[in-house]
C-alpha positions in Angstrom: -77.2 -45.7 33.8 -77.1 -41.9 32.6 -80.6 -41.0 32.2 -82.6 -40.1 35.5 -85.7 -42.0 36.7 -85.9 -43.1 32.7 -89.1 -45.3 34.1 -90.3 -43.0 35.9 -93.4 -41.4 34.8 -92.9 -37.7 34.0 -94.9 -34.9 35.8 -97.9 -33.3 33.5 -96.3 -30.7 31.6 -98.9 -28.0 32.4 -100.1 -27.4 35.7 -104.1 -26.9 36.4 -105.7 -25.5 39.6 -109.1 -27.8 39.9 -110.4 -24.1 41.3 -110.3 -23.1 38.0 -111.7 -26.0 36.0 -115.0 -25.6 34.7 -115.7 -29.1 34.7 -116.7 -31.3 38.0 -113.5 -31.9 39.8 -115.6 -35.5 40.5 -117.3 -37.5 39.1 -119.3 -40.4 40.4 -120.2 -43.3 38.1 -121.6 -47.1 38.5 -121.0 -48.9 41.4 -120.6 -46.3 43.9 -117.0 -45.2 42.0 -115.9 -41.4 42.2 -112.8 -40.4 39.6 -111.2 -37.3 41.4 -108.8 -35.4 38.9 -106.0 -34.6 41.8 -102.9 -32.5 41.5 -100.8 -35.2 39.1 -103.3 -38.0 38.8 -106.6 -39.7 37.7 -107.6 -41.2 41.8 -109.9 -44.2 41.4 -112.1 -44.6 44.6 -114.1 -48.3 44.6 -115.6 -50.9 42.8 -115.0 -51.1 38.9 -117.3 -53.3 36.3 -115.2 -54.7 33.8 -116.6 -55.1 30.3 -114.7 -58.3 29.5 -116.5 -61.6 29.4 -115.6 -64.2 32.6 -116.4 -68.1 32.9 -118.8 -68.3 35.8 -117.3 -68.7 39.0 -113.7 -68.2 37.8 -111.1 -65.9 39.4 -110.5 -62.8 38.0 -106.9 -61.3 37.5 -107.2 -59.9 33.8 -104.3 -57.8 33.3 -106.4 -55.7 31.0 -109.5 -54.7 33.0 -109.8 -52.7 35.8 -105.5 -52.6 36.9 -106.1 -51.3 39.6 -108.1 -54.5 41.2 -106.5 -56.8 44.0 -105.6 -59.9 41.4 -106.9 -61.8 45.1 -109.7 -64.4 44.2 -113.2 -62.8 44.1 -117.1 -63.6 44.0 -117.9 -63.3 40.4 -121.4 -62.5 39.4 -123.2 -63.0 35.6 -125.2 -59.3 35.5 -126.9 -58.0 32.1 -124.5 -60.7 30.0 -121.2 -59.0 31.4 -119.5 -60.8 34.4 -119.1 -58.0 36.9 -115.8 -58.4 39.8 -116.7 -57.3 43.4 -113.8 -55.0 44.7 -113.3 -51.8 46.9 -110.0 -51.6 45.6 -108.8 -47.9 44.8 -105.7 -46.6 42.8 -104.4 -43.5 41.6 -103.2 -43.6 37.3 -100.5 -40.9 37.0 -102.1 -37.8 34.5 -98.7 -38.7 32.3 -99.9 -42.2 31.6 -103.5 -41.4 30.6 -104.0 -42.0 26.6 -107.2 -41.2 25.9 -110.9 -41.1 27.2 -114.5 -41.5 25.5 -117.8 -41.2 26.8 -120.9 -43.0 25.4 -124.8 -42.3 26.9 -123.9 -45.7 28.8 -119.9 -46.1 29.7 -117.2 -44.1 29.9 -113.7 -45.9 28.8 -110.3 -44.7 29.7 -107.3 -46.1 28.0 -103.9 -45.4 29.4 -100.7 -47.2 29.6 -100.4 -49.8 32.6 -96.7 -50.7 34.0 -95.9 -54.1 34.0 -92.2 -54.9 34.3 -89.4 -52.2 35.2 -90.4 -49.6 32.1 -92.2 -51.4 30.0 -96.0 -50.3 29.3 -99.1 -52.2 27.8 -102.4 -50.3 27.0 -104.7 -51.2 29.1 -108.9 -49.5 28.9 -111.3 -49.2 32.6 -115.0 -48.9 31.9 -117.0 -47.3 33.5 -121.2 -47.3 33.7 -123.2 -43.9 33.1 -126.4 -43.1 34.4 -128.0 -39.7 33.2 -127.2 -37.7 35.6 -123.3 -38.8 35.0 -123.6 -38.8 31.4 -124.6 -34.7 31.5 -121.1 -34.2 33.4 -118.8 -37.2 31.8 -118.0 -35.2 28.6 -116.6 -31.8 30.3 -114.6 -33.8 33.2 -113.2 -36.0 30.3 -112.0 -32.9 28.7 -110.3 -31.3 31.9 -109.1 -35.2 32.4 -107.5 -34.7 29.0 -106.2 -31.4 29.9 -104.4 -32.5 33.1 -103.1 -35.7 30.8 -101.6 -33.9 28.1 -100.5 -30.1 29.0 -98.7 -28.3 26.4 -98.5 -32.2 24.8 -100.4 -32.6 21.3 -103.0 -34.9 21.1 -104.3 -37.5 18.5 -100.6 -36.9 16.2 -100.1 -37.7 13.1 -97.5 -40.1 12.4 -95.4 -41.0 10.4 -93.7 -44.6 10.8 -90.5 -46.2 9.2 -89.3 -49.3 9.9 -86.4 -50.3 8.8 -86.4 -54.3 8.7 -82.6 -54.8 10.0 -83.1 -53.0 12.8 -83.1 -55.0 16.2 -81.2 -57.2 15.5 -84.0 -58.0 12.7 -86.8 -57.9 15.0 -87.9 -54.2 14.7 -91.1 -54.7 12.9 -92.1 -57.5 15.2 -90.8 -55.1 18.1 -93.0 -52.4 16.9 -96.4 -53.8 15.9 -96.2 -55.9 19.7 -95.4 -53.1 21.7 -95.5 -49.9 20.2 -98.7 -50.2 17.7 -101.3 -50.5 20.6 -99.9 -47.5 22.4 -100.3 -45.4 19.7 -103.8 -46.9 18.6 -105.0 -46.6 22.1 -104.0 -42.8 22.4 -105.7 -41.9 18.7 -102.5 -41.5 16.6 -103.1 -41.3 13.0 -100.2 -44.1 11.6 -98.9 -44.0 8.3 -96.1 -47.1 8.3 -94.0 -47.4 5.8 -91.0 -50.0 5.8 -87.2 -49.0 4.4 -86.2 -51.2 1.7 -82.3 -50.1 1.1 -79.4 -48.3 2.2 -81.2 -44.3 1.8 -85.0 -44.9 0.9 -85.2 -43.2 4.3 -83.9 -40.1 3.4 -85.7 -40.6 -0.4 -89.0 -40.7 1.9 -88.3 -37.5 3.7 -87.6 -35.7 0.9 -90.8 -36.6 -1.0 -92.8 -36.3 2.3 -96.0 -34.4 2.5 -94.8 -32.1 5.6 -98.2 -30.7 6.1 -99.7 -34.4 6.5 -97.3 -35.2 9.4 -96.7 -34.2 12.9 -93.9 -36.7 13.8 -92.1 -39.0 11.3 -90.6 -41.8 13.7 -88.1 -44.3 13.2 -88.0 -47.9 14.2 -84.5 -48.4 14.2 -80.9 -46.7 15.8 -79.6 -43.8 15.2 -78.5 -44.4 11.1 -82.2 -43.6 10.4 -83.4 -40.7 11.9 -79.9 -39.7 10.2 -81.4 -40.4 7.0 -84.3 -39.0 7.3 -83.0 -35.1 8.6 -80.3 -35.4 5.5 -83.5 -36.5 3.8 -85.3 -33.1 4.7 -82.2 -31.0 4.1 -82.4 -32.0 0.4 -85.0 -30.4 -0.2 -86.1 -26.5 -1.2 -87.8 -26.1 1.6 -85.6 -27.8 4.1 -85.8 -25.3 7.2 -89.4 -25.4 7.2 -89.6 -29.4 6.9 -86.8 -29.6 9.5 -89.1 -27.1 11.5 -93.0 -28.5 10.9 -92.0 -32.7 11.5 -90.3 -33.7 14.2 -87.9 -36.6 14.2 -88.5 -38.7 17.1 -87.2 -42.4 17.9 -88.4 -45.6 18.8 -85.2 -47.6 19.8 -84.5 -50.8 18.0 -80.9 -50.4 17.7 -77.5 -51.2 19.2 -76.8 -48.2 20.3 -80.0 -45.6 20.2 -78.4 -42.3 21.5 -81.5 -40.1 20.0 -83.9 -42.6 22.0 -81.9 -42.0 25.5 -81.2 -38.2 25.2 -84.8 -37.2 24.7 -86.9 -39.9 26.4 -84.2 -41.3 28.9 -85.4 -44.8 27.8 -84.9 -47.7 25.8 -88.4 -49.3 26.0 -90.1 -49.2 22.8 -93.4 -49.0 24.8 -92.0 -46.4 27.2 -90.5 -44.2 24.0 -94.0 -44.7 22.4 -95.6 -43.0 25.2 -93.2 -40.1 25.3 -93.8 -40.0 21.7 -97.5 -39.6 23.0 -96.9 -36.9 25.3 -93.7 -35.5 23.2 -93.0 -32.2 23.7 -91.9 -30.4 20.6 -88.2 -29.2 21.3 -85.9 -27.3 18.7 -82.4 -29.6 18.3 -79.6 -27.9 17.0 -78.3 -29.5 14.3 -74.8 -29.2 12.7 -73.6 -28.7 8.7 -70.9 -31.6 7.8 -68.3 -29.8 4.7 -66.3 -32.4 3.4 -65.0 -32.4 -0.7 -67.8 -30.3 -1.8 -70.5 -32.1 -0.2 -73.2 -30.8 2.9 -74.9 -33.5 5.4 -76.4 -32.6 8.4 -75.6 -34.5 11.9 -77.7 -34.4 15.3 -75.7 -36.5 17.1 -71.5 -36.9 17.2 -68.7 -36.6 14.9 -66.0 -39.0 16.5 -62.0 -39.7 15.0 -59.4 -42.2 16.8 -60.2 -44.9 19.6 -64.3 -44.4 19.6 -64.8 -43.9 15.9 -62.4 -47.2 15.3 -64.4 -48.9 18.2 -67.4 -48.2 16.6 -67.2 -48.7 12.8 -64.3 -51.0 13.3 -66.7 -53.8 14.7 -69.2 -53.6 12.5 -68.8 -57.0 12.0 -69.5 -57.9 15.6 -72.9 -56.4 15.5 -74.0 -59.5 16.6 -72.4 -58.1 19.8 -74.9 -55.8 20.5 -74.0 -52.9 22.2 -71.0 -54.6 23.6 -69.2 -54.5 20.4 -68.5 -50.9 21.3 -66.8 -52.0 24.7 -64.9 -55.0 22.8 -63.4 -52.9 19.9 -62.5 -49.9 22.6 -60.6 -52.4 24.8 -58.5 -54.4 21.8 -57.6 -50.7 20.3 -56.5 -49.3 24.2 -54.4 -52.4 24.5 -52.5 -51.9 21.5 -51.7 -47.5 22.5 -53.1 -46.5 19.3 -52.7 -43.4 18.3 -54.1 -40.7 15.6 -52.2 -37.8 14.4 -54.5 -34.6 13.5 -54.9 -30.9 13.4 -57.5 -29.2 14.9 -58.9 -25.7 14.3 -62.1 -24.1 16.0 -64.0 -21.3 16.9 -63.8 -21.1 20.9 -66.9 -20.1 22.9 -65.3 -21.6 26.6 -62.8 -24.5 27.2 -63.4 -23.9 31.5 -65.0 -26.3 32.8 -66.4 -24.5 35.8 -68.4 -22.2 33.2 -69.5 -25.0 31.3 -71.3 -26.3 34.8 -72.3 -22.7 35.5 -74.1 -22.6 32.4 -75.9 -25.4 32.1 -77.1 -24.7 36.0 -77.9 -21.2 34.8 -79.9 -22.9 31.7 -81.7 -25.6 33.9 -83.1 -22.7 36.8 -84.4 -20.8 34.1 -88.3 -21.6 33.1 -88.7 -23.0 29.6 -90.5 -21.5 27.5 -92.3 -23.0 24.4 -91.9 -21.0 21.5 -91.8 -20.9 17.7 -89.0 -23.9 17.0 -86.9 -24.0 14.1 -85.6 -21.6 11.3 -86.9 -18.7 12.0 -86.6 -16.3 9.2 -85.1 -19.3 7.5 -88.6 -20.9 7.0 -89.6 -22.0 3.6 -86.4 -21.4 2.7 -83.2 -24.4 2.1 -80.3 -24.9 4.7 -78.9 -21.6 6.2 -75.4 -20.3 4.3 -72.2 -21.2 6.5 -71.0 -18.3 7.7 -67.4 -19.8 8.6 -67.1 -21.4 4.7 -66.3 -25.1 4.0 -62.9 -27.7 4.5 -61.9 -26.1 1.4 -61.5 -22.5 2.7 -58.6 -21.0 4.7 -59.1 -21.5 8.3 -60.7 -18.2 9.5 -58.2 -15.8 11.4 -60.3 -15.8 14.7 -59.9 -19.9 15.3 -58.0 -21.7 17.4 -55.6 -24.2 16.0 -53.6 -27.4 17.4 -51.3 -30.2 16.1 -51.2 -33.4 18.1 -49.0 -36.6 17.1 -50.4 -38.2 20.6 -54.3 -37.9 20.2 -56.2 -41.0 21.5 -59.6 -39.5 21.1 -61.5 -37.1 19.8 -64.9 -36.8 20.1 -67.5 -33.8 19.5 -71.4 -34.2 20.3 -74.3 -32.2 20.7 -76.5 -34.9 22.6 -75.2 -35.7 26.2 -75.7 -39.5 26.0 -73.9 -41.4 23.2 -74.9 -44.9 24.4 -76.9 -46.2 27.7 -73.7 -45.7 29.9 -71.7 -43.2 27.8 -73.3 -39.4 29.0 -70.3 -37.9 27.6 -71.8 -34.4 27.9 -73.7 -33.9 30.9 -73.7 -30.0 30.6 -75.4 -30.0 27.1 -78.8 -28.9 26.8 -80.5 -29.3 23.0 -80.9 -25.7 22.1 -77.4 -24.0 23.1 -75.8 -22.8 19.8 -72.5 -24.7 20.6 -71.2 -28.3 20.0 -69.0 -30.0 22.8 -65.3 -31.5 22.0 -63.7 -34.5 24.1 -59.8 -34.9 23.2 -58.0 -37.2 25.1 -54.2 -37.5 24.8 -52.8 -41.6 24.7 -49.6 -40.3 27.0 -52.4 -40.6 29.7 -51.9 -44.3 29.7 -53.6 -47.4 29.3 -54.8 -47.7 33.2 -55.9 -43.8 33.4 -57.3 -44.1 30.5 -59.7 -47.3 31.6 -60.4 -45.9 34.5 -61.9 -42.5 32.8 -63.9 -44.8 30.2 -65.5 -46.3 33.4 -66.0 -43.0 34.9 -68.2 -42.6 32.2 -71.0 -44.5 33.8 -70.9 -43.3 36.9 -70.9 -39.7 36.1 -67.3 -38.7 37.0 -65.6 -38.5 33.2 -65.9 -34.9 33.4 -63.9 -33.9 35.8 -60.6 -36.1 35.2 -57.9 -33.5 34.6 -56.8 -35.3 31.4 -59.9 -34.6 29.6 -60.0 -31.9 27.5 -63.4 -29.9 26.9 -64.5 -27.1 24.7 -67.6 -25.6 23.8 -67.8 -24.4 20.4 -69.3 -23.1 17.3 -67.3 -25.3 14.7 -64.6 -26.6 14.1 -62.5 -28.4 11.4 -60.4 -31.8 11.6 -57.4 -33.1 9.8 -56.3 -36.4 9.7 -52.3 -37.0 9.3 -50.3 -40.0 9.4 -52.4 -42.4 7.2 -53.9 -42.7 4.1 -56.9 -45.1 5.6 -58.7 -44.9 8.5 -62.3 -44.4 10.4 -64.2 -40.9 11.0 -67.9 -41.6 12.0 -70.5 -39.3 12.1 -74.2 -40.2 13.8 -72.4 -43.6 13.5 -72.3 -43.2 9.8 -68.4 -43.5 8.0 -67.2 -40.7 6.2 -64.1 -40.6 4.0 -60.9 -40.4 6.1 -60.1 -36.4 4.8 -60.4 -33.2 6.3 -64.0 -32.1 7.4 -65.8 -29.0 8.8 -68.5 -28.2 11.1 -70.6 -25.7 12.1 -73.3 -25.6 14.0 -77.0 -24.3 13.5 -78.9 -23.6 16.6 -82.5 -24.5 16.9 -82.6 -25.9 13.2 -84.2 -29.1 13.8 -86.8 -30.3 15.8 -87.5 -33.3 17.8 -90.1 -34.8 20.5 -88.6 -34.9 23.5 -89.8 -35.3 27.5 -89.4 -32.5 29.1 -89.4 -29.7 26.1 -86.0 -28.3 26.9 -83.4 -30.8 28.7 -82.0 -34.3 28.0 -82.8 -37.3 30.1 -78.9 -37.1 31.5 -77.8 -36.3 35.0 -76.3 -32.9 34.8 -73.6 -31.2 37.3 -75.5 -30.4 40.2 
């Protein structure tokens, strides 16, 4: 797998010495229990009263009350109606996976998201009992709890839910409302849910949104929706500053879910609801698709030859799941296909070495959250292409190729394309540039295997056959057929010349750590 530590839980994205909190760095509540706020987490020390109702003398190991409890037998004891558990148990609750906290004259509750297998998440709420004197300090060690828990993070957001109903494998509404839903209800999220009822009522939603309603608009679904839903935006007058106010974030419910991976290194729907939780806002550069008069936006990849065949091509396997993509890429390497085309772009580096050097560079440096999006371009519609369309000469400063032998072409601006395909593992979100894979088929059937595998360990980057270039667009033309497949965001496009260009920091997504994708980078 590409994405590093995708389960584990990410540091708090702001750091806060308890010397300079003004609330209690402890508090002590019933039953002898002191919460400490340390450096990354909420450190539970003794018993805990849980507020659920018990059968007398029954054993206690409620996954929902008091996680942190030895699930051993106990002596259970019937005390003011409530069945209280005996325990000197003690845990620590990473800051990253607190949701929310409320304090009453009596109780204090904390929800926050409990791990129960590999990365999945449920919500899970301690109680707490309050006596006066802890009452006067619960409410500002709650805020300073909140503090530590969230960072630079927004709280209580504002979302905005599609579903579509296809999705996962036609479970995403069930998918959602089981494990999603209660992460988003336990943190405070405001949830408008709408479901997609055909091919583009996404995008027709994100046109029409209210954009000063919404924080996030998510999607329940792969990657063809949050596809829709940024074309959706760039319909309308003011398409820089909707791309710029909402951000488009995912909850994975699709075969291949490439925008889930790259931003929250996860496909758990509860672990991607959490991150949508503590989501960082992060400008995405986005790039303008010019194809017979027409403009779309893509976040993702543009793709011609042996991956764009290997994906649209089996569209009828999607009952595959994601190994449809492995199937269709295996039948087409047997057979040597190949796919005439010319190529023409606007170089920034094709050395590999720099492209390392950069990204390290990048990574070192400190990010730095900062006004995301359009810039001067707010309020305003899409920015004007400054190298033209596919129907304009080539300009004089690109680069151009003819190839009879290509195998593969690929260009992304996302590292990951799929759970084991981190094409790009020196892309960062906010670069200016788009990467370009080209593979020639001379390389042969064997070699060429043997990269695709590379792929999931990491080494795909450095074979000597492929080809890599950073740039700022570029244009494709298909020769040798008059049919054929060209996918962008997974989406088919007409089998004719296209152009693209990128525009840096245009969009703008939630993402885990504000600045990177979840993929191991060159070291």
């Amino acid at each position: 797998m590409s994405a590093e530590n995708p389960s584990a839980p990410a540091p708090a994205t702001t750091t806060i010495d308890p010397d300079e909190l003004n609330a209690p760095f402890s508090l002590a509540v019933g039953n002898n229990i002191i919460l400490t706020l340390q450096s990354d987490a909420l450190y539970i020390n003794g018993a805990q009263s849980c507020s659920y109702m018990l059968p007398v003398d029954s054993t206690f190991a409620d996954s929902n009350c008091g996680a942190f409890l030895d699930p051993r037998p106990r002596k259970n004891v019937r005390y003011c109606g409530l069945q209280v558990v005996d325990s000197t148990a003690s845990q620590s609750i990473p800051f990253y996976n607190i949701l929310a906290a409320d304090v009453s004259e009596s109780a204090l509750s904390i929800r926050y998201a409990k791990p129960l297998v590999k990365d999945d998440y449920t919500s899970s709420t301690l109680t707490f009992a309050l006596d006066s004197q802890a009452f006067a300090k619960a409410e500002p060690w709650v805020e300073q709890l909140l503090k530590l828990a969230y960072g630079d993070a927004q709280r209580n957001k504002r979302l905005k839910v599609l579903i579509n109903p296809h999705g996962g494998k036609g479970y995403a509404e069930d998918l959602y409302t089981e494990y999603a839903a209660p992460m988003f209800e336990a943190a405070g999220c405001k949830v408008d849910l709408e479901m997609s009822k055909y091919a583009g009522h996404a995008a027709d939603i994100a046109e029409k949104l209210d954009i000063d309603a919404y924080d996030v608009l998510i999607c329940c679904s792969g990657d063809g929706l949050p596809y829709e839903v940024l074309n959706g935006f760039a319909k309308r007058e003011n398409a820089a500053e909707a791309l710029t106010k909402v951000a488009v974030a995912m909850i994975p419910c699709g075969s291949g879910n490439a925008m889930a991976w790259n931003l929250f290194g996860t496909n758990s729907i509860s672990l991607s609801a959490l991150t949508v939780i503590k989501g960082l806002r992060t400008p995405l550069d986005l790039v303008s698709i010019t194809q017979r008069g027409t403009r779309t936006l893509s976040f993702l990849s543009q793709s011609y030859g042996i991956v764009a065949e290997s994906d649209l091509g089996t569209d009828n396997l999607r009952w595959m799941g994601a190994a449809r993509f492995t199937y269709g890429f295996l039948v087409r390497l047997l057979r040597q296909a190949t796919y005439p085309c010319d190529v023409a772009f606007k170089l920034e580096t094709d050395s590999k070495q720099e492209i390392k050097e950069r990204y390290v560079a990048y990574k070192k440096k400190k990010s730095s959250l900062r006004p995301i999006g359009g810039g001067e371009q707010v309020g305003k519609g899409l920015p004007p292409l400054k190298y033209g369309t596919d129907e304009d000469d080539v300009p004089s400063d690109w680069q151009q190729l003819s190839t009879d032998t290509l195998a593969n072409f690929y260009a992304g601006n996302m590292a990951i394309m799929t759970a084991d395909a981190n094409f790009f593992p020196s892309t960062v979100p906010n670069d200016g540039t788009i990467d370009i894979v080209m593979i020639d088929a001379n390389v042969g059937r064997l070699r060429t295997l043997s990269m695709m595998t590379a792929v999931e360990n990491g080494e795909f980057f450095d074979y000597p056959e492929v080809e890599v270039r950073k740039v700022t667009g570029y244009r494709l033309s298909p020769r040798g057929s008059k049919d054929g497949y060209i996918s962008v965001d997974g989406e088919r496009i007409p089998f004719e010349p296209f152009q693209v260009e990128v525009h840096q920091g245009l969009g703008t997504v939630l993402s885990k750590s504000g600045h990177l994708y979840e993929a191991q980078g060159p070291i």
